[in-house]
PyMOL Python script that loads the backbone (N, CA, C, O; Angstrom):
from pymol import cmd

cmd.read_pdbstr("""\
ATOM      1  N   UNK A   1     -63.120 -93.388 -32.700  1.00  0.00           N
ATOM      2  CA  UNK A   1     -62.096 -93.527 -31.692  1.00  0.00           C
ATOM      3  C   UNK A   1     -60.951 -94.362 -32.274  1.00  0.00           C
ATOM      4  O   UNK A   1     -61.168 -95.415 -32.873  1.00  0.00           O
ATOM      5  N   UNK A   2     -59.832 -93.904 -32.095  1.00  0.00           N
ATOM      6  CA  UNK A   2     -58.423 -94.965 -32.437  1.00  0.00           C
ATOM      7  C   UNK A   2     -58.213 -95.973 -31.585  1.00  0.00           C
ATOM      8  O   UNK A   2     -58.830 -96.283 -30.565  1.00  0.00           O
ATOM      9  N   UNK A   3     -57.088 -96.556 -32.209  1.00  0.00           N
ATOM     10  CA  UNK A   3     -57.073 -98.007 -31.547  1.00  0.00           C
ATOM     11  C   UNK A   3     -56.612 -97.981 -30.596  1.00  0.00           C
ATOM     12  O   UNK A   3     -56.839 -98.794 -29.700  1.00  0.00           O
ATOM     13  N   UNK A   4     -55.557 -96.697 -30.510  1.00  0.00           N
ATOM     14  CA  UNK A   4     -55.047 -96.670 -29.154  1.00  0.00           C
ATOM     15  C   UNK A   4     -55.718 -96.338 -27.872  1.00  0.00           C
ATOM     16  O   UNK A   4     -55.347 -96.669 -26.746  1.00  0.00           O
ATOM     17  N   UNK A   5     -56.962 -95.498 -28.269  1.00  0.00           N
ATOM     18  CA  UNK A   5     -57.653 -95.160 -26.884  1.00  0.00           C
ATOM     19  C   UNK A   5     -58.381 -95.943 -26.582  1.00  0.00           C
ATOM     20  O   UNK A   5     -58.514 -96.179 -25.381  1.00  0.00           O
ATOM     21  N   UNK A   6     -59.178 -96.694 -27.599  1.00  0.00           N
ATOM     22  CA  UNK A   6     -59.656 -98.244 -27.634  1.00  0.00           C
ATOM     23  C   UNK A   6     -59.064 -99.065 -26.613  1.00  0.00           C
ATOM     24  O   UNK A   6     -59.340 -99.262 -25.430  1.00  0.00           O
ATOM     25  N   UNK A   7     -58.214 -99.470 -27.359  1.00  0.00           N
ATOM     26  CA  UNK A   7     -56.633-100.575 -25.969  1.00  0.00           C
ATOM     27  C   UNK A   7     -57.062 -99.916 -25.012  1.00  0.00           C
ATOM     28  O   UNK A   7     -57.823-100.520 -24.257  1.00  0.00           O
ATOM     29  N   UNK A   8     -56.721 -98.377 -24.677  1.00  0.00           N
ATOM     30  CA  UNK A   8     -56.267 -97.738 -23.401  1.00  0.00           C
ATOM     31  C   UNK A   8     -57.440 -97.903 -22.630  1.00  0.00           C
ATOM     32  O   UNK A   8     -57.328 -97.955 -21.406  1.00  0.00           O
ATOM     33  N   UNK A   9     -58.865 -98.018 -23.319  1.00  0.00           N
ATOM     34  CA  UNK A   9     -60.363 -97.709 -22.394  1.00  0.00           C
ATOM     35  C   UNK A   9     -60.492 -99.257 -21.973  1.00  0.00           C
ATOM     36  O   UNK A   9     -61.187 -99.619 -21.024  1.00  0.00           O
ATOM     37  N   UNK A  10     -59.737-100.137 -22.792  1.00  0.00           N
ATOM     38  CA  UNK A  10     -60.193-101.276 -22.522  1.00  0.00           C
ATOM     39  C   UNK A  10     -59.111-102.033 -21.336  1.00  0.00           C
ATOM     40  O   UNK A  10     -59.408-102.884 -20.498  1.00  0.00           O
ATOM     41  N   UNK A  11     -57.792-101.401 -21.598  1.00  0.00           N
ATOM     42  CA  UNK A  11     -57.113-101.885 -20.282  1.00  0.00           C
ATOM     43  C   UNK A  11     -57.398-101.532 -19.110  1.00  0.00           C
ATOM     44  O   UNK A  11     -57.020-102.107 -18.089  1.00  0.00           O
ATOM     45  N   UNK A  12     -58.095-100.546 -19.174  1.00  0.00           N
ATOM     46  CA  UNK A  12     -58.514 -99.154 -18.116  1.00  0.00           C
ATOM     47  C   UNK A  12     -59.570-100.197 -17.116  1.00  0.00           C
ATOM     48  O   UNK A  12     -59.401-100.419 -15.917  1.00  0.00           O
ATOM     49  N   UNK A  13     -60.514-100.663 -17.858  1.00  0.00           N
ATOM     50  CA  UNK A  13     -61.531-101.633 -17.349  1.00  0.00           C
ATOM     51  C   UNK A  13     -61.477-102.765 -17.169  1.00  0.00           C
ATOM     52  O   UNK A  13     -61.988-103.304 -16.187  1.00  0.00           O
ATOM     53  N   UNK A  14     -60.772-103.448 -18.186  1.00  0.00           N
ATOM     54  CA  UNK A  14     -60.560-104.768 -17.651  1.00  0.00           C
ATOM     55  C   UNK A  14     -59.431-105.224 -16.988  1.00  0.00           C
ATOM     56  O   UNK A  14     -59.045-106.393 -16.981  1.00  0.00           O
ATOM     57  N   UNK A  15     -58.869-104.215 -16.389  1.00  0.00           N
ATOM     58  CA  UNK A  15     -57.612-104.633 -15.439  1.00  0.00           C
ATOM     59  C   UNK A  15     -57.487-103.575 -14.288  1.00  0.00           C
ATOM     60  O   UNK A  15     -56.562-103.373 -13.502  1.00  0.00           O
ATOM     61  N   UNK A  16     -58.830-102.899 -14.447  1.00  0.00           N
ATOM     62  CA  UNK A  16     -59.309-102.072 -13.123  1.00  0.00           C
ATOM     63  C   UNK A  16     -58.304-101.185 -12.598  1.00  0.00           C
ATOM     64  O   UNK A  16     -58.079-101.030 -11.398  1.00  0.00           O
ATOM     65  N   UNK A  17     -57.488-100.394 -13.898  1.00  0.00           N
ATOM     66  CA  UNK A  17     -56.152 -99.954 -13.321  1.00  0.00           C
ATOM     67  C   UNK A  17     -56.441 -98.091 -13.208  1.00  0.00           C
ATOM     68  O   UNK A  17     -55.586 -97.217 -13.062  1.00  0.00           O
ATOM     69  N   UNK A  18     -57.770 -97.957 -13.323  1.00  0.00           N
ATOM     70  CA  UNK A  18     -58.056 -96.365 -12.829  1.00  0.00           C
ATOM     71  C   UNK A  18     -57.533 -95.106 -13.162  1.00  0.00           C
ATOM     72  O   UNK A  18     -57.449 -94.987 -14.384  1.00  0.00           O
ATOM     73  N   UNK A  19     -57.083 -93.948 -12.429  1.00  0.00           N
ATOM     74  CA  UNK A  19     -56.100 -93.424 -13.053  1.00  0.00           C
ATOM     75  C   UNK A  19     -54.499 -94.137 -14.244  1.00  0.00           C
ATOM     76  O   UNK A  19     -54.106 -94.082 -15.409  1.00  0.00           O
ATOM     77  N   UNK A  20     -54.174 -94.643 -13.117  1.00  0.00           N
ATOM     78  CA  UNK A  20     -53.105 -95.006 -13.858  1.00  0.00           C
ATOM     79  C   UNK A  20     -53.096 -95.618 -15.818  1.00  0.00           C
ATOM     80  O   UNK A  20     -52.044 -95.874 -16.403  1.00  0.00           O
ATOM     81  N   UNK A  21     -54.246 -95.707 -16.362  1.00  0.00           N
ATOM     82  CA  UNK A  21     -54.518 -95.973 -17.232  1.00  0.00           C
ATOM     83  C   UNK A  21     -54.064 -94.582 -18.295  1.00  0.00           C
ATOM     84  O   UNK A  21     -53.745 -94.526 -19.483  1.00  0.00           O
ATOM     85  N   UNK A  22     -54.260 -93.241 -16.901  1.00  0.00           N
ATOM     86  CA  UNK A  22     -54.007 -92.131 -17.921  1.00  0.00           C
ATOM     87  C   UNK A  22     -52.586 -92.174 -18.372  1.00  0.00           C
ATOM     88  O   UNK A  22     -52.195 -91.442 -19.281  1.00  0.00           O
ATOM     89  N   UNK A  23     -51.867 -92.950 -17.803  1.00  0.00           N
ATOM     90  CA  UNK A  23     -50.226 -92.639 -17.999  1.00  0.00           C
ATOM     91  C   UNK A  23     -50.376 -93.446 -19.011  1.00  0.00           C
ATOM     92  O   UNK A  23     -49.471 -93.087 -19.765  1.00  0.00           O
ATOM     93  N   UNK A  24     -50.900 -94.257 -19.494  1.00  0.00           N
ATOM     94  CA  UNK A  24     -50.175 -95.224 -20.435  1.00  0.00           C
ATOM     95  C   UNK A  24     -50.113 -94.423 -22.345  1.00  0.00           C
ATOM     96  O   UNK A  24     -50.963 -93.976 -23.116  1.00  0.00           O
ATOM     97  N   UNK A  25     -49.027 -94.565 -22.373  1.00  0.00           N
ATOM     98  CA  UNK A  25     -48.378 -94.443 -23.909  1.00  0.00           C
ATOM     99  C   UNK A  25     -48.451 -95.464 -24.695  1.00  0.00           C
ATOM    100  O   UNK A  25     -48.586 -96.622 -24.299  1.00  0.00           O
ATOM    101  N   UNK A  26     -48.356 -95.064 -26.024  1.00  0.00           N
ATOM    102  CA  UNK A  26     -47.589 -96.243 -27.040  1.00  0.00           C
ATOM    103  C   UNK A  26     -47.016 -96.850 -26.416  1.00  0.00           C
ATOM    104  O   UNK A  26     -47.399 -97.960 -26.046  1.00  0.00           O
ATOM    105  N   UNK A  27     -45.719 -96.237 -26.032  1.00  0.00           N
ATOM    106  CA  UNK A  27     -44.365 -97.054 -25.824  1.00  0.00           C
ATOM    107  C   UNK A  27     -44.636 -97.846 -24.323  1.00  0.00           C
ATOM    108  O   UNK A  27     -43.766 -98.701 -24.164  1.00  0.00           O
ATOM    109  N   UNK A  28     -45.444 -97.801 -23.373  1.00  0.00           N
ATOM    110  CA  UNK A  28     -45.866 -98.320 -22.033  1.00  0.00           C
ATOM    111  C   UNK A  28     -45.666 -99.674 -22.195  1.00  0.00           C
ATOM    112  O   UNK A  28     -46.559-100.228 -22.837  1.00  0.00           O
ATOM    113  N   UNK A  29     -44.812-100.339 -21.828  1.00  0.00           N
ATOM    114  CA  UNK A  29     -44.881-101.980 -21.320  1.00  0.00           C
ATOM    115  C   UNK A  29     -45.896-102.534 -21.093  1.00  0.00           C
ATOM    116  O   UNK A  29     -46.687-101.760 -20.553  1.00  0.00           O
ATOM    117  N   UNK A  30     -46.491-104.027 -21.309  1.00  0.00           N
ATOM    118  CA  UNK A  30     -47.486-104.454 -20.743  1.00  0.00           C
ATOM    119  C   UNK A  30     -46.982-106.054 -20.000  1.00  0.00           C
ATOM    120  O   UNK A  30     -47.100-106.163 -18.780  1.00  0.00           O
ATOM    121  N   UNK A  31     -46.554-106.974 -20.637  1.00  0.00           N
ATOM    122  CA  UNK A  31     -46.143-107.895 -20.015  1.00  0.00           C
ATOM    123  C   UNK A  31     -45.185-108.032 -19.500  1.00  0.00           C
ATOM    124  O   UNK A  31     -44.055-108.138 -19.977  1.00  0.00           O
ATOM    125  N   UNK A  32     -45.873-108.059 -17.405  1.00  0.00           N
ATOM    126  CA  UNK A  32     -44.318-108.342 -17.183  1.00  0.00           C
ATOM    127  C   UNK A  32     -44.441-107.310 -16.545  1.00  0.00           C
ATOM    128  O   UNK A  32     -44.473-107.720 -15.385  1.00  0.00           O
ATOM    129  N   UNK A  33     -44.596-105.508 -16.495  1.00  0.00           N
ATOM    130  CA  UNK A  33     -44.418-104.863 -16.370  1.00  0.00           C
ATOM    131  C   UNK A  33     -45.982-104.304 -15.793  1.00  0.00           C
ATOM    132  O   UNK A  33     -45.798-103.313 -15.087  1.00  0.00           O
ATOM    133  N   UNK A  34     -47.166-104.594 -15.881  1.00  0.00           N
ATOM    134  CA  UNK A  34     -48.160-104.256 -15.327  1.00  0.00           C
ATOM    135  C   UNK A  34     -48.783-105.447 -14.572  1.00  0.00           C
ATOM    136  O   UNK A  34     -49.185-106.381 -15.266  1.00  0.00           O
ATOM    137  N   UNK A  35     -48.919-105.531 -13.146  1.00  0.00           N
ATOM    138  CA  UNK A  35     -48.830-106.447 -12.638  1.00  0.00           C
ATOM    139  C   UNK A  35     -50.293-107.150 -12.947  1.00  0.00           C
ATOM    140  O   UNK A  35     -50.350-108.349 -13.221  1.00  0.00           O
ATOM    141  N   UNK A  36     -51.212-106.502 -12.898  1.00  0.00           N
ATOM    142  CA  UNK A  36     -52.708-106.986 -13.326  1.00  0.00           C
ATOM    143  C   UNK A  36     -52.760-107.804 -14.443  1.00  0.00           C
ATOM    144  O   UNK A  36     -53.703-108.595 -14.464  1.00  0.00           O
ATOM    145  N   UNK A  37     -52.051-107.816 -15.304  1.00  0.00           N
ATOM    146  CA  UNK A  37     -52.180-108.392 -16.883  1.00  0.00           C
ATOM    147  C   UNK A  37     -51.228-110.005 -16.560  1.00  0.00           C
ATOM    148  O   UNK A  37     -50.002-110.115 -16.598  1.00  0.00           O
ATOM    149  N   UNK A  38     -52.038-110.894 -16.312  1.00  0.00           N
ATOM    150  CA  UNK A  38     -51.761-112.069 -15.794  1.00  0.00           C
ATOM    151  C   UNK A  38     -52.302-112.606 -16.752  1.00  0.00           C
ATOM    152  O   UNK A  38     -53.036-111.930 -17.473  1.00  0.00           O
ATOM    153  N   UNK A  39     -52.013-114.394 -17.092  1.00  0.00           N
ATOM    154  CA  UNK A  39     -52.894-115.080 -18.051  1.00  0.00           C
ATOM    155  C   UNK A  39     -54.435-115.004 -18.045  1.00  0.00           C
ATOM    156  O   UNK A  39     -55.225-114.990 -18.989  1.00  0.00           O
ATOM    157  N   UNK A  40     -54.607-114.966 -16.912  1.00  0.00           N
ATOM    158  CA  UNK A  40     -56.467-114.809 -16.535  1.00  0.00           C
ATOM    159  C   UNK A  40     -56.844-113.429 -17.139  1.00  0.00           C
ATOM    160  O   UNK A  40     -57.953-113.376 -17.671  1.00  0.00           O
ATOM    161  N   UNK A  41     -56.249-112.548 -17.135  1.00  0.00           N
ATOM    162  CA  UNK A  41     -56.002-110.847 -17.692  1.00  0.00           C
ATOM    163  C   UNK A  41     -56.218-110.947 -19.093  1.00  0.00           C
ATOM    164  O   UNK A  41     -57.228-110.558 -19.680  1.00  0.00           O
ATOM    165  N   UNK A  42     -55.125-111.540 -19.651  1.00  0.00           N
ATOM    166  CA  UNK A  42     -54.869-111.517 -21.010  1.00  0.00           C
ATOM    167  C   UNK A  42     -56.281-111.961 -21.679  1.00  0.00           C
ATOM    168  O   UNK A  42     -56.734-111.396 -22.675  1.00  0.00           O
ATOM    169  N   UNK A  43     -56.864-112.938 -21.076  1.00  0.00           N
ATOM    170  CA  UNK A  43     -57.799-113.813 -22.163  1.00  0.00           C
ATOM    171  C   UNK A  43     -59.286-112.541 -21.824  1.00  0.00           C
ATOM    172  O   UNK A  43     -60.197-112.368 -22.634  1.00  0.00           O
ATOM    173  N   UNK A  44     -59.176-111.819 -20.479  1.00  0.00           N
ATOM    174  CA  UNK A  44     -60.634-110.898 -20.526  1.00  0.00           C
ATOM    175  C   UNK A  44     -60.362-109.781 -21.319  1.00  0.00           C
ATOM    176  O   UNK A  44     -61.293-109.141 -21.808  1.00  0.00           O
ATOM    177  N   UNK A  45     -58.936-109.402 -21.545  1.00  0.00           N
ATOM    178  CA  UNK A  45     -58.449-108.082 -22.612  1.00  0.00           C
ATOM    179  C   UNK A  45     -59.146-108.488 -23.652  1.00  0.00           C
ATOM    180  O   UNK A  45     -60.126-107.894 -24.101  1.00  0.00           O
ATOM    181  N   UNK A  46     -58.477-109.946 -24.259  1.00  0.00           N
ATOM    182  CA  UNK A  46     -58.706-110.323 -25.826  1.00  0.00           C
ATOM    183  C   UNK A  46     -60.253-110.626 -25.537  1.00  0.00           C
ATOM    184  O   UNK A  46     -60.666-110.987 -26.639  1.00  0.00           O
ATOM    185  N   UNK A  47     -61.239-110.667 -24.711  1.00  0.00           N
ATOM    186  CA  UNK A  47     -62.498-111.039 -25.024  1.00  0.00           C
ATOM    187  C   UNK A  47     -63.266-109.210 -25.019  1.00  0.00           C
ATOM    188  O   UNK A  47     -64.331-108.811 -25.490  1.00  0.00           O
ATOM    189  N   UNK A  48     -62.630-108.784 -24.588  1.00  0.00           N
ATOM    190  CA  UNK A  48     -62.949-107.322 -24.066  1.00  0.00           C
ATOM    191  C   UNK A  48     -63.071-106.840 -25.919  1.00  0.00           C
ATOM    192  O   UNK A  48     -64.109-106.646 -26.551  1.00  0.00           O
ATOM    193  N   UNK A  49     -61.597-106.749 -26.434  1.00  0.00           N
ATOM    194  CA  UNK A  49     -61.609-106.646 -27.679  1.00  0.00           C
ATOM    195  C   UNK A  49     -61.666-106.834 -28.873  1.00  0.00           C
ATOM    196  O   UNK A  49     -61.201-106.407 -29.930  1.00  0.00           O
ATOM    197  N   UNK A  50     -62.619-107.875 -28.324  1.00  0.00           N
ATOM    198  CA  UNK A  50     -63.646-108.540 -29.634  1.00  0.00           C
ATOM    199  C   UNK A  50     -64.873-108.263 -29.780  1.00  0.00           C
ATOM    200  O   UNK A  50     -65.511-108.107 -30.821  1.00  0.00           O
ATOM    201  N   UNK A  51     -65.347-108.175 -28.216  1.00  0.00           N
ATOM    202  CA  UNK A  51     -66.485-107.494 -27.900  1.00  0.00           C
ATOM    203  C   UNK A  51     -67.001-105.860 -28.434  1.00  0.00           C
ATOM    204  O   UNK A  51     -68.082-105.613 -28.967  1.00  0.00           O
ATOM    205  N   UNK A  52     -66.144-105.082 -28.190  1.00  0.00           N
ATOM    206  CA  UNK A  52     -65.730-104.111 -28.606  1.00  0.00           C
ATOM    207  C   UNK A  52     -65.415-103.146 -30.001  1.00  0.00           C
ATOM    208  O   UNK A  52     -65.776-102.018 -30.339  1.00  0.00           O
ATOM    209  N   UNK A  53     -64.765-103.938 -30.468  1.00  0.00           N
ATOM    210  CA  UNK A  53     -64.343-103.639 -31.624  1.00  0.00           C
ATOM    211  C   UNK A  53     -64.348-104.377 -32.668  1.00  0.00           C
ATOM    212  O   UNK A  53     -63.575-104.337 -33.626  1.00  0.00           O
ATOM    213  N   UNK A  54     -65.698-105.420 -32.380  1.00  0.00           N
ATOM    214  CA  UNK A  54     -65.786-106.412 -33.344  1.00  0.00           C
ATOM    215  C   UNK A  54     -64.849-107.148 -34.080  1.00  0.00           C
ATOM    216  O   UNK A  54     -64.872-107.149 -35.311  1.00  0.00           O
ATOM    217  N   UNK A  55     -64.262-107.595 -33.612  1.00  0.00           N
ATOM    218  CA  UNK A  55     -63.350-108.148 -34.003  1.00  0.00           C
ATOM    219  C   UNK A  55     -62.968-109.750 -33.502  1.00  0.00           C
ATOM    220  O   UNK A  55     -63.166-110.184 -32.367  1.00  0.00           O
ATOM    221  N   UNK A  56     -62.428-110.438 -34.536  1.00  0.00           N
ATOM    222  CA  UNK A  56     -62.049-112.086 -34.090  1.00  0.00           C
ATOM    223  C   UNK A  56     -60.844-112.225 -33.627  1.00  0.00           C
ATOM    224  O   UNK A  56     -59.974-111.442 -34.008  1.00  0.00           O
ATOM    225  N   UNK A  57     -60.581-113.126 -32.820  1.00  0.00           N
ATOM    226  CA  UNK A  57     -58.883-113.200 -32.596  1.00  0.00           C
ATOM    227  C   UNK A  57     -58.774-114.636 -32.525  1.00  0.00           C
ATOM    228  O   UNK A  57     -59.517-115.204 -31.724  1.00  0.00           O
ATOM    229  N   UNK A  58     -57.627-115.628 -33.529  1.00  0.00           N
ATOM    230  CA  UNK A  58     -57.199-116.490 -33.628  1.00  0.00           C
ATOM    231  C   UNK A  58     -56.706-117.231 -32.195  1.00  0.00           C
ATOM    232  O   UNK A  58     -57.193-116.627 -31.239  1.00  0.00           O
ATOM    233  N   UNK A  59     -56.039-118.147 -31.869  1.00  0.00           N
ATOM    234  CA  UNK A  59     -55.485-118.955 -30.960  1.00  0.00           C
ATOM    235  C   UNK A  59     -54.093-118.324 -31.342  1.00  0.00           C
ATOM    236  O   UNK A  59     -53.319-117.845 -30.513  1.00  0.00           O
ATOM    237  N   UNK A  60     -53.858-118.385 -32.760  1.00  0.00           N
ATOM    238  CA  UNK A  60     -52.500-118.993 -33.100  1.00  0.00           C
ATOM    239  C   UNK A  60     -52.057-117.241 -33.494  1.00  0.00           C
ATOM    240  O   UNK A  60     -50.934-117.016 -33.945  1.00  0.00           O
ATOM    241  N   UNK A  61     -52.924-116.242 -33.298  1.00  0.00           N
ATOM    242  CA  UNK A  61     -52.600-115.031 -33.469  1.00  0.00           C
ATOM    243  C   UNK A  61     -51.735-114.616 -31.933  1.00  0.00           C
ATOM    244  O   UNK A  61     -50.644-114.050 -31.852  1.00  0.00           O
ATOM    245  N   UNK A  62     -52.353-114.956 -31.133  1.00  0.00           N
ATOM    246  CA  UNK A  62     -51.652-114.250 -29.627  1.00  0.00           C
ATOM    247  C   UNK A  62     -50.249-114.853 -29.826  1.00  0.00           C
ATOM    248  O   UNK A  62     -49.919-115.986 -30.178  1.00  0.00           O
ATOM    249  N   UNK A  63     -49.491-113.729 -29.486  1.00  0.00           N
ATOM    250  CA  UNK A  63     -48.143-113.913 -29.116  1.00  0.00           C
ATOM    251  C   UNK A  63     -47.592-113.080 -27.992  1.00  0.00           C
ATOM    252  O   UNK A  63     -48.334-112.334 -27.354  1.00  0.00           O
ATOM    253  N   UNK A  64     -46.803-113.147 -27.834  1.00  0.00           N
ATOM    254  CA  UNK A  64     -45.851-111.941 -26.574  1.00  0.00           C
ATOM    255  C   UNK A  64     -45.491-110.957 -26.982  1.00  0.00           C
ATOM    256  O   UNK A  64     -45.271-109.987 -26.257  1.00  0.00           O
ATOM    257  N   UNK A  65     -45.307-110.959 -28.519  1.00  0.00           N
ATOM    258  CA  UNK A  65     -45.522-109.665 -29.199  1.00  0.00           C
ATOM    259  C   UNK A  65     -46.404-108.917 -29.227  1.00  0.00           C
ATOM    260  O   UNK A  65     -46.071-107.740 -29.092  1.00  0.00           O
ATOM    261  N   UNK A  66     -47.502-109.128 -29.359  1.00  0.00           N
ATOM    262  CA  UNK A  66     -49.062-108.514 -29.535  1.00  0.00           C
ATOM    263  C   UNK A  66     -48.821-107.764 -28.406  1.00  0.00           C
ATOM    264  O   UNK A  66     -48.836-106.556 -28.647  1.00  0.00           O
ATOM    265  N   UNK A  67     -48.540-108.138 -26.927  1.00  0.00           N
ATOM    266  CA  UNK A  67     -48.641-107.075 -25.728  1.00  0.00           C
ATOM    267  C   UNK A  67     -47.391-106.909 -25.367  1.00  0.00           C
ATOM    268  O   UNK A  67     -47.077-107.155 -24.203  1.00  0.00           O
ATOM    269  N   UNK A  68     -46.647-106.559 -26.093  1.00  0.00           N
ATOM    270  CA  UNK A  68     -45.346-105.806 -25.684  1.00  0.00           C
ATOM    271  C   UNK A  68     -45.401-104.706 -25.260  1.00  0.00           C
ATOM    272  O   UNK A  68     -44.637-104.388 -24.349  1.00  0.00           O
ATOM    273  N   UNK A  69     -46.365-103.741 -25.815  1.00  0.00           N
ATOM    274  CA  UNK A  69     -46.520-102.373 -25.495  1.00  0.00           C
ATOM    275  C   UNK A  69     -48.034-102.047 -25.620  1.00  0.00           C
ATOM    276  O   UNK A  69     -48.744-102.913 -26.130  1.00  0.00           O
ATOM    277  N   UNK A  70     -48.471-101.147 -25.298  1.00  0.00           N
ATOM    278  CA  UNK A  70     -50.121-100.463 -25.453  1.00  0.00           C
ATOM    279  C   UNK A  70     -50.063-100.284 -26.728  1.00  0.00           C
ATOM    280  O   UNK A  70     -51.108-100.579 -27.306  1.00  0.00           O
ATOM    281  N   UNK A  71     -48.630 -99.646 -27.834  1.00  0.00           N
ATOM    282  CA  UNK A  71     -48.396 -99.544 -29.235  1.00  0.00           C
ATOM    283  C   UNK A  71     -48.781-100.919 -29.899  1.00  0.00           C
ATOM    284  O   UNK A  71     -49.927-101.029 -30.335  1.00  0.00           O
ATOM    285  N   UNK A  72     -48.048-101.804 -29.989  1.00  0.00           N
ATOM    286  CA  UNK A  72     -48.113-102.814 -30.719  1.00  0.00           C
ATOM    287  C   UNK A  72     -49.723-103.784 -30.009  1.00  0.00           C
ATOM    288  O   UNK A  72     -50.264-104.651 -30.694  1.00  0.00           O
ATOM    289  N   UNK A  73     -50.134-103.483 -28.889  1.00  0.00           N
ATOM    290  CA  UNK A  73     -51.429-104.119 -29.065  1.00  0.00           C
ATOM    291  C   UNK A  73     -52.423-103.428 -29.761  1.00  0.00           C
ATOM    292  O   UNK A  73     -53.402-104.068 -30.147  1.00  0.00           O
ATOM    293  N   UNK A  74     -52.312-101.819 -30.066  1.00  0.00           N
ATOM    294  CA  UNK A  74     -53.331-101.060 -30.565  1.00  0.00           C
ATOM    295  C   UNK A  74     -53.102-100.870 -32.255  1.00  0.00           C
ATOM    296  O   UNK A  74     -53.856-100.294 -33.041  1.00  0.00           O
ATOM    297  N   UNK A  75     -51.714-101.598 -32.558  1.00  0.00           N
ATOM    298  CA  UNK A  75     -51.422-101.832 -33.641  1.00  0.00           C
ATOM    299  C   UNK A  75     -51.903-103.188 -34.282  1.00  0.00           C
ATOM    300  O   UNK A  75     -52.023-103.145 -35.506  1.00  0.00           O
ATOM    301  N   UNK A  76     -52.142-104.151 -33.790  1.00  0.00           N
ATOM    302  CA  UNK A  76     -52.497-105.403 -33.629  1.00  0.00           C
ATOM    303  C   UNK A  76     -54.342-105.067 -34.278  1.00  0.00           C
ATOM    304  O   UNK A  76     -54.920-105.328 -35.333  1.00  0.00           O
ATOM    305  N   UNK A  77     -54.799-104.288 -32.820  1.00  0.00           N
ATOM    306  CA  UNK A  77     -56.551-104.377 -32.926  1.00  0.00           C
ATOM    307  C   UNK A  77     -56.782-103.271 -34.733  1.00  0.00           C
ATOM    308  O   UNK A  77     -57.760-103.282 -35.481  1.00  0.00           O
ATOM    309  N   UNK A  78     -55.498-102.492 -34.878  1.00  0.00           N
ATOM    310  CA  UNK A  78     -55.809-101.730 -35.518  1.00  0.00           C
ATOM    311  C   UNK A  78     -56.090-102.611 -37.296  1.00  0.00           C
ATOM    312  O   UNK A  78     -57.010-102.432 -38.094  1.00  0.00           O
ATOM    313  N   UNK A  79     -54.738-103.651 -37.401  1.00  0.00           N
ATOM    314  CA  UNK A  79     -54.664-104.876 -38.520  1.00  0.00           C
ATOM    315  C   UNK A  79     -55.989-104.829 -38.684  1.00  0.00           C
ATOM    316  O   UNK A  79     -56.632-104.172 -39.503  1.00  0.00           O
ATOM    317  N   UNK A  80     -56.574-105.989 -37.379  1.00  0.00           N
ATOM    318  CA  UNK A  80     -57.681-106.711 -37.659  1.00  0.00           C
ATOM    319  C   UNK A  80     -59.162-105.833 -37.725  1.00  0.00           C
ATOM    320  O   UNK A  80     -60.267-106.275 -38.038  1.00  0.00           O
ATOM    321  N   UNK A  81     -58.812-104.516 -37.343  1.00  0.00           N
ATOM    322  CA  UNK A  81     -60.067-103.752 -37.530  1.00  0.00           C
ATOM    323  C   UNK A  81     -60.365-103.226 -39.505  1.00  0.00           C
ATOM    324  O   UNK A  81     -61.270-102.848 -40.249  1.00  0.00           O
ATOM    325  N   UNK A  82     -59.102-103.506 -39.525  1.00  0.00           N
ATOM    326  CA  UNK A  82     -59.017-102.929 -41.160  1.00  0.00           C
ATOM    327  C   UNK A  82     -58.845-104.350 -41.895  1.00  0.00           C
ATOM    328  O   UNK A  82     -58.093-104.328 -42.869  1.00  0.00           O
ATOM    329  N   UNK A  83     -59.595-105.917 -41.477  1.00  0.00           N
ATOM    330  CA  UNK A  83     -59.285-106.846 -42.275  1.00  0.00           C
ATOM    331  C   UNK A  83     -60.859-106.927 -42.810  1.00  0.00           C
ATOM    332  O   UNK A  83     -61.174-107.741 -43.679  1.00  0.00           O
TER     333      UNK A  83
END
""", "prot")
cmd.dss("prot")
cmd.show_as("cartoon", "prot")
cmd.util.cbc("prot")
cmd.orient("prot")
């Protein structure tokens, strides 16, 4: 599975957003723009996708960049899946 459907299965669930999960693109906004993805949000995503995709995530890695889009977070899991 890619990283993007990865992100997408994992926003899908941990922000309980149902259908609407089918709309989401690369280019789809996330902060700011999906109302579910709150600080309390953010930290069950990043535990979601560690869980998941084995993977570690720094403190000093999260930025506002990382969830700019469903793109650049599935670009993000994609880095650290290939470190």
């Amino acid at each position: 599975m890619d990283a993007l459907t990865q992100v997408k299965n994992i926003l899908r669930d941990t922000l309980n957003l149902g259908a609407r999960a089918d709309q989401l693109t690369a280019d789809s906004p996330l902060l700011g723009s999906v109302p579910e993805l709150d600080s309390m949000a953010v930290v069950q995503v990043i535990t979601a996708l560690e869980d998941r995709c084995g993977i570690t995530v720094d403190d000093d890695e999260l930025t506002a960049d990382v969830f700019t889009t469903v793109g650049t977070l599935a670009r993000f899991v994609s880095q650290k899946t290939e470190m």
